[in-house]
N, C-alpha and C positions, 0 to 999 in steps of 0.2 A: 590649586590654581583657580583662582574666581573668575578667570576669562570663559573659561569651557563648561561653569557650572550651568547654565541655560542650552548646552548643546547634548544631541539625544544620544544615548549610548552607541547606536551605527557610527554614528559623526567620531567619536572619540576611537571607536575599533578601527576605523577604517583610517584614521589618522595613525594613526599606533602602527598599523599592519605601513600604511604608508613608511613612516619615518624609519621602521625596521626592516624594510627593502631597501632602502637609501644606505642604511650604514651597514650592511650585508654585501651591498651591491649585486640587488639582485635585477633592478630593472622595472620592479612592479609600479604604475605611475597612478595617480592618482584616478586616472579616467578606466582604466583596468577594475580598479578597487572600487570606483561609484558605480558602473554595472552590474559588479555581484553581489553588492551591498544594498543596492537600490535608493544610494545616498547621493545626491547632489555632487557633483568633482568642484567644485568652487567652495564647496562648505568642507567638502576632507582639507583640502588647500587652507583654507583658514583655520584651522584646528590643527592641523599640522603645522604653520607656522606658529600656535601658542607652545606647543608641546618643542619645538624645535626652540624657542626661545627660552623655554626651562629645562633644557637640554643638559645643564650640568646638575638638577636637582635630580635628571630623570633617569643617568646612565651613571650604573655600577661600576665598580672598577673591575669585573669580570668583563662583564659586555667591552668596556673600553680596551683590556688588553687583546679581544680576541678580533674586535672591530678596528683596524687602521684608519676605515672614515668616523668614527667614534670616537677615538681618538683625537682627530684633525678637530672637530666638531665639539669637543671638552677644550681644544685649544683658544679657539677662536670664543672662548668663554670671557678671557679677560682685554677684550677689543677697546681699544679706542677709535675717538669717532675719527680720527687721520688715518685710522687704519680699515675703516668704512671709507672714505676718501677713494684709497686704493685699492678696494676690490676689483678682481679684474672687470667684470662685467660695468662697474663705473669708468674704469679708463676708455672702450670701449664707448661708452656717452661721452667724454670729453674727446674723444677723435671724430665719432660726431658733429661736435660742433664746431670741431676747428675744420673737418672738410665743408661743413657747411657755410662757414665763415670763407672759404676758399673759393667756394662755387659762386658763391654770393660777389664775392672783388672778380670775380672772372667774369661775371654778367653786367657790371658796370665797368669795366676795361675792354669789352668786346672779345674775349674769347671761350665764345661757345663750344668749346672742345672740351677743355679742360674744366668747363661750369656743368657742363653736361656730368661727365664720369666723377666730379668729386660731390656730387649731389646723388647720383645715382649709386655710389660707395656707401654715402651716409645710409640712406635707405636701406639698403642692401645687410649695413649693419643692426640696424635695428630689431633684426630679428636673429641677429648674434647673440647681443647683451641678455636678451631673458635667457637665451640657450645655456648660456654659461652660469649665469645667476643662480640657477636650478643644479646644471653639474656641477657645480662648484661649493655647494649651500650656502650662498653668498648674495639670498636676495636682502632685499633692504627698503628702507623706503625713502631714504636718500636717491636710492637707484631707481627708484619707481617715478618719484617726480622729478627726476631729471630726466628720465626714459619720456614722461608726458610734456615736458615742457620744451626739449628739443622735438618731438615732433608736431607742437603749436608753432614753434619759429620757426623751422626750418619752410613749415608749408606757408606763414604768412607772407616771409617774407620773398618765395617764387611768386605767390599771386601778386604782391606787392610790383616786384618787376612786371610781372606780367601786364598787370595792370595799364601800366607805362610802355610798354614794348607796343602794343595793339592798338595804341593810342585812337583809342574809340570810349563815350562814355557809356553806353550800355555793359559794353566787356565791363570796364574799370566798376558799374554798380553792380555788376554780377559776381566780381570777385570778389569783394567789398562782404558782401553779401555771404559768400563762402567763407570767409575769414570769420567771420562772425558769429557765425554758423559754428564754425568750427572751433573757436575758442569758448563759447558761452557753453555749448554742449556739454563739452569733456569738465568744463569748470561745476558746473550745476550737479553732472551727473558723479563727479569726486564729490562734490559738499554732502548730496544728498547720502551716500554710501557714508562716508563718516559717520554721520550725525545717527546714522540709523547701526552702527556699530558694526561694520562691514571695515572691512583691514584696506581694498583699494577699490578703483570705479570700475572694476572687471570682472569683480565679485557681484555672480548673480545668482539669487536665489529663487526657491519653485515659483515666487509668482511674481516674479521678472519677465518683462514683453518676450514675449515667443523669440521675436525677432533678434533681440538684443541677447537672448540664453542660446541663440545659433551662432550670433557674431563674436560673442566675448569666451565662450566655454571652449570651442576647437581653436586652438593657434590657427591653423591649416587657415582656416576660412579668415581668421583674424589679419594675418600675414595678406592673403591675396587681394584683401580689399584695402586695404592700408597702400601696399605696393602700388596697385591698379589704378589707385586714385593719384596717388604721386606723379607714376609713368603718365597720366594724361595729361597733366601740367607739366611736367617735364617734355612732352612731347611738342607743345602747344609752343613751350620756348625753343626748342630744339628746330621749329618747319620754319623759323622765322630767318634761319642763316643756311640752309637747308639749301645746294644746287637744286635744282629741277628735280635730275635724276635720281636724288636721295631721298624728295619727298613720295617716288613710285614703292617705299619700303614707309614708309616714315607717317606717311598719310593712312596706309589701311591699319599700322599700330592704334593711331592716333585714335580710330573708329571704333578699332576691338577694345579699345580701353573707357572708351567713355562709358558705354555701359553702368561700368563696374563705379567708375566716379559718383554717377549719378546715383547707383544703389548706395556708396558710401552716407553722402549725404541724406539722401534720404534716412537712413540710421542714423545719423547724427541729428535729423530735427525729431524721431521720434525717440533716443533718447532724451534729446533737451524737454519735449512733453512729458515722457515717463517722468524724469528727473522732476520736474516742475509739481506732478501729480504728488510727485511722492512726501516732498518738503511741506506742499498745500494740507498736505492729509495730518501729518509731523503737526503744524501750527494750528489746526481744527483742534487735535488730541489732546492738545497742550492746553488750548484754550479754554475746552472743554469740561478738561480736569480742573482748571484750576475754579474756572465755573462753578462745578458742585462740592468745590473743596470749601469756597466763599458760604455756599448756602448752608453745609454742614458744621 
């Protein structure tokens, strides 16, 4: 497998020990396995999806009779891509979008009831689909850029409203502004991860911003600020149809959540910097090389 031949021997045990607690079912997760190995969990993660994508070179027909997820796992060997389509974890993203698609006709129809909970469903799932993806061995990268592309639209297009609802021009340049923010970010910081042979934009390595190896390596933290940021624009749209007595609950939400918004984005312009750093450094090297390849 020439994918893993530049990855260190930890990287490949620890992936190994990974994949054969998966088809055991024993439980052992990747973040277990990067403590006691003193290996990066975003590097077993990607090493374990090469080794899980040669999965029928890699399991015996012993291992397979005595493993039933080995089995499943030698099954899902001869896939077609309609049959990625339907992995659970992608239907999941397509209810996504359709309740997003719901929330969205319910905010230009006027009814904040039902715009509210089918936005707040959407979100809510999004930290379903990886759940399953993983118990299921059913990630993908079909499921990845869908997973990132419904939550660029779903959040444009609440600021989008929003924008409109507040009918004020600073609001409308400040969302504007966050939209922006938040599409360029996550775009730059996928390209840059590509090109530098990283599997998705979540994958971070030891000299990955501090900040950015806190937010992308723990789900836990990933989830709360993803969420946090959502609930404070859903909140923002929520206080504007809001009796009186519902903003005495609705208002101090609105307050505990900003916070977290504000830290969002903030990670989001300092990955669009990382990101930036990192392509800049990519086209120096490139340049460079070819520089004394001319002279030579």
């Amino acid at each position: 497998m020439e994918n893993i031949s530049g990855k260190s021997p930890l990287s490949i045990a620890g992936a190994c020990i990974h994949m054969a607690s998966y088809l055991v079912g024993s439980g052992r997760d990747a973040k277990a396995i990067s403590r006691i190995a003193g290996v990066g969990e975003a590097t077993i993660r990607s090493t374990y999806k090469i080794l899980y994508a040669n999965r029928h070179a890699l399991l015996t027909a012993e291992i397979t009779d005595r493993c039933p997820r080995a089995r499943e796992a030698n099954l899902m060997a001869g896939l077609t891509h309609f049959d990625v389509f339907w992995f659970v974890p992608n239907i999941i993203g397509y209810s996504r979008v359709a309740l997003t698609a719901l929330a969205v006709y319910c905010m230009y129809t006027e009814q904040p009831c039902i715009a509210f909970f089918a936005y707040a469903a959407s979100e809510l799932l999004d930290a379903a689909d990886g759940y399953y993806a993983r118990k299921l061995g059913q990630c993908s990268k079909f499921g990845e850029v869908l997973d990132m592309v419904t939550d660029r639209c779903t959040t444009t297009v609440l600021l989008t409203f929003l924008a409109q609802l507040y009918q004020s021009t600073a609001v409308a340049l400040a969302f504007c502004f966050l939209i922006s923010l938040d599409i360029s970010s996550h775009y730059m910081q996928m390209y840059s991860q590509l090109i530098t042979g990283k599997t998705n934009h979540k994958q971070m390595d030891d000299g990955a911003h501090w900040v950015l190896k806190a937010y992308y390596t723990d789900r836990r933290v990933l989830f709360a600020f993803c969420f946090g940021n959502e609930a404070f624009f859903l909140l923002l749209y929520l206080n504007k149809y809001l009796p009186a007595y519902g903003l005495y609950l609705s208002l101090p939400l609105t307050l505990l959540t900003f916070p977290i918004s504000l830290i969002k984005n903030v990670i989001n312009f300092i990955q669009l910097y990382e990101s930036a750093c990192d392509l800049a450094r990519g086209d120096a090297a490139d340049l460079n090389k070819a520089k004394s390849s001319k002279k030579n």
